[in-house]
N, C-alpha and C positions, 0 to 999 in steps of 0.2 A: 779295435779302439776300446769297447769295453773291458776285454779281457785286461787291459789299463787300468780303466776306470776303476773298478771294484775295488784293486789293493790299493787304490788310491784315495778311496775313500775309507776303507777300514784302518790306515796309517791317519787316517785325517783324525778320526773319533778318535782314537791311542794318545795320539796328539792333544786331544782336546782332554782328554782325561789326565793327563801332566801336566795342563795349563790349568787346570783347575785346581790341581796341588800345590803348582806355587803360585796361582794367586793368594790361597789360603796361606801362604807361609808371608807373602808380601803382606796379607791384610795383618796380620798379626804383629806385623814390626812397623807398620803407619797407624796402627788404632783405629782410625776412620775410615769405614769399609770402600765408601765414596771415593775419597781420596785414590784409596787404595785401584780403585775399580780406575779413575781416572790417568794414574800413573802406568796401568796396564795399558793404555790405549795410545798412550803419546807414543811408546816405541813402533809399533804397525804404520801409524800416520806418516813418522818420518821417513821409515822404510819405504813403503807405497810411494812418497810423493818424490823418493830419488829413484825408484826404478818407472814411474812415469817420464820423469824426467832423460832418464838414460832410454827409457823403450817409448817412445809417443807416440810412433802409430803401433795399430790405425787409428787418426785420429777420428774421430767424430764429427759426422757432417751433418749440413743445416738442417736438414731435414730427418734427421739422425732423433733433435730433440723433441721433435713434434709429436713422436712418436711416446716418449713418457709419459707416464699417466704422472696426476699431484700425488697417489700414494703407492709412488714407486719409492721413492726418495726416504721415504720413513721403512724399508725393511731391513738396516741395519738398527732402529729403534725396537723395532718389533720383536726384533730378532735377541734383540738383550731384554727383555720381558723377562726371560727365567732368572737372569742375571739380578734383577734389581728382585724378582722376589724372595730369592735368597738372601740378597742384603738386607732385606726388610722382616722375612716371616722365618727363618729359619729358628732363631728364638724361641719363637710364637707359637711354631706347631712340630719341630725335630726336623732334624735331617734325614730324617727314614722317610717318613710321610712326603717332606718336600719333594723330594725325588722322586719317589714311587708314581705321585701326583702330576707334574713335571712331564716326565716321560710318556704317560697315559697321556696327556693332552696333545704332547707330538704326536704319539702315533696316531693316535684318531685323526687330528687334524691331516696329516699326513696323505692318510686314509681317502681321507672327506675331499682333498685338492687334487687328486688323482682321478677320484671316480666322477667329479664336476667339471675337471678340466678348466680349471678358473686359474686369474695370473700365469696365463701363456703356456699352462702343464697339456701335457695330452689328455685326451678324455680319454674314458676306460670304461667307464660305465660302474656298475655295482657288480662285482665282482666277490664271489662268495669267500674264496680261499684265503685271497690276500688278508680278509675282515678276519675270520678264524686266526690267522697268523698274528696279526694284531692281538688280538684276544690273549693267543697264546704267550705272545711278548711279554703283554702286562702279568700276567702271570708270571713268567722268570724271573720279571724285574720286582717284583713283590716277594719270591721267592728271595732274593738277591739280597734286595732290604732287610727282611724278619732275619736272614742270616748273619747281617754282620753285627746282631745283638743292640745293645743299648749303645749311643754314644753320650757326650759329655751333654750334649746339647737336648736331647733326650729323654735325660733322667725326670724331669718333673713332670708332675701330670698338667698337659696342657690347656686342659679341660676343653668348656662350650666356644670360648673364644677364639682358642687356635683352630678348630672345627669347622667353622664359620669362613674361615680363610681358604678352605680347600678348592672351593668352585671359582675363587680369584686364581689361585695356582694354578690350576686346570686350566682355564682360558692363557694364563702365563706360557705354558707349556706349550697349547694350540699357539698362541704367537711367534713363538721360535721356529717352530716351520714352516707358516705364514711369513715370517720374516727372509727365508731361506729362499721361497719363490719369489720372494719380490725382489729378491736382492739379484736371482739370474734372470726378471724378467728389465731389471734396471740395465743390465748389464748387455742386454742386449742392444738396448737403444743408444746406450753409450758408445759403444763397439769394442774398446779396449778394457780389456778386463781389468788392471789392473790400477785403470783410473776408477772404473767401475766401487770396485773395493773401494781402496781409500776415499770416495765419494761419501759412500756407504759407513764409512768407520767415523768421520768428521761429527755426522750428528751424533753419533754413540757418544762420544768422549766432550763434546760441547756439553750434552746433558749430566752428565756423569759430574764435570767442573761445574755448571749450575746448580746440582743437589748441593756440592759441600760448601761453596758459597755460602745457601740459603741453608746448612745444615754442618757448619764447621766445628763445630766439637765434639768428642772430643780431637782436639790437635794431638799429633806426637811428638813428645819431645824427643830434644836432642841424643839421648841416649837410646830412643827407640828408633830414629833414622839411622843410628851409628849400626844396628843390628843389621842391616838392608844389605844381602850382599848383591855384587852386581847381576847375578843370572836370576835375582827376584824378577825385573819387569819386563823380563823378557817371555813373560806369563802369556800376556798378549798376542806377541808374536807365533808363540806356540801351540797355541789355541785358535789364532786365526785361520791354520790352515785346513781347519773346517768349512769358515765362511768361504773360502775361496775356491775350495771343490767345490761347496754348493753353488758360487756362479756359472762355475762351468758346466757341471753333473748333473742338476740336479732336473732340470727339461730333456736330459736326455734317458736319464733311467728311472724316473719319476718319483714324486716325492715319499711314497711307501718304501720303495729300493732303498733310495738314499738314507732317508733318516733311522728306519730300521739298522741299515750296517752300521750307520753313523754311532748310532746307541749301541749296537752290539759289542762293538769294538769302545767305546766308552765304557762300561760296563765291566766287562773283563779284563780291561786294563787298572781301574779302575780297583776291582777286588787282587789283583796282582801288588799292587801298589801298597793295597792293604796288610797284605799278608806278608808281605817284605819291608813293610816300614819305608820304603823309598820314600825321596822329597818331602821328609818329613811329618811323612801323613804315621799316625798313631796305630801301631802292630796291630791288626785282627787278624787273627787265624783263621784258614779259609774254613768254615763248616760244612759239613753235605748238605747244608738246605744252599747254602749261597753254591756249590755245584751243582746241585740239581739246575736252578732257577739260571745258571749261566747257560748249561745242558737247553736248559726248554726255549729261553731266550734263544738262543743258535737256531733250534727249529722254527724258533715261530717266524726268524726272517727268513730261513728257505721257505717256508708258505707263502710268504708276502713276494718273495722274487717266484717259482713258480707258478703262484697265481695271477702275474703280470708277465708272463712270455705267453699264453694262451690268449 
């Protein structure tokens, strides 16, 4: 089963690293990132609520719900933390930092919910290797960043104020994988997964249409929805199939496993992307600090998986 699981989750991250290209290429032709975010969510929902529909069991028994915790139901919110802080601070403080910051918050927290065994994970105890492995990670993934240079977002000195933002980012990051075990600790009480999800995606995309609501300008005109081609919001769909290993996966290989590969495979897809221009993302040329830092990342998750089979 596992020897499954793994390439099933390193296709998930790859995945997720292409839904975040064309989200950026959809946020770019709605103007209003909200929007944009919101429009990404409608297609998963209606996907999810016709294969519930076609697959209903198992369904869910009475005793099934009792079994919920109240802040089960917010880990597909929590789980978009990193999402809205990009919408909000990428500006603020660059898209180097954001990420770099981002990522270190997953893996710690990752880290931290393995070795407490809190939200239905296995306990593990404190474990030295996996913590080095982490270490190591943030290090490639910093490598990785200084590598792909300045981008547009970048260029200005961000100063005291974008600085100040970074321990909200941080905790952003830790939310995303706090978000990842609550989603397969939900997922259990529900029984079927794939109501599970779409459960899980509803409040995402509620909130997401409340920001622009209470945040609707700039609107796009007409000529910038004409830009929208159809395989834009299917950003969503492309990227959900992160969340969805993680209902399955992610109690079983634990959250250092998973989100490590998750990033791994995010990452190197990621500077792939870059260095080919695909989906529109803007040519960088891969440098040897961003191989090295893809190089050290690789290691730092064999640390994190062999120091979770001992």
């Amino acid at each position: 089963m596992l020897a499954f699981t793994y390439p099933l989750i390193v296709l998930s991250g790859a995945f997720q690293a292409m839904g975040a290209a064309l989200s950026a290429l959809l946020r770019k032709s709605l103007v209003n990132p909200w929007l944009a975010a919101f429009v990404t969510f409608v297609p998963i929902i209606i996907v999810l609520t016709f294969v519930v529909l076609a697959i209903p069991f198992p369904l869910p028994q009475a005793g099934s719900f009792a079994q919920i915790h109240w802040y089960d139901a917010f880990g597909g919110i929590a789980g978009s933390a990193a999402v809205v802080a990009g919408l909000l601070f990428v500006d603020k403080v660059g898209s180097g930092p954001l990420n770099g910051l981002t990522v270190t918050g997953n893996i710690l927290a990752s880290l931290a919910l393995d070795a407490f065994g809190v939200l239905g994970l296995q306990k593990s105890g404190f474990e030295p290797l996996p913590w080095i492995g982490g270490a190591v990670m943030i290090v490639g993934v910093i490598g990785i960043t200084l590598g792909a240079g300045k981008k547009d977002d970048d260029e200005a000195d961000k100063g005291l104020a974008g600085k100040l933002l970074y321990p909200f980012i941080l905790v952003c990051g830790g939310l995303q994988a706090i978000g990842a075990a609550l989603n397969a600790e939900f997922r259990h009480a529900v029984t079927n997964p794939w109501m599970a999800a779409d459960l899980s995606f509803i409040p995402v995309a509620s909130l997401f249409l409340l920001i622009f609501i209470l945040r609707p300008m700039p609107l796009p005109t007409r000529n910038d929805v004409a830009t929208v081609r159809w395989w834009m919001p299917t950003a969503g769909l492309v990227g959900a199939l992160a969340v969805f290993t993680g209902l399955l996966f992610i109690d079983k290989v634990g959250a250092g496993v998973f989100n490590g590969l998750l990033i791994t495979a995010n990452l190197i897809t990621a500077v792939v992307l870059d260095h080919s221009g695909w989906l529109g993302m803007k040519k960088t040329p891969t440098t040897k600090l961003r191989l090295a830092g893809v190089v050290v990342t690789i290691i730092g998750i064999l640390m994190i998986s062999i120091g979770k089979m001992h």
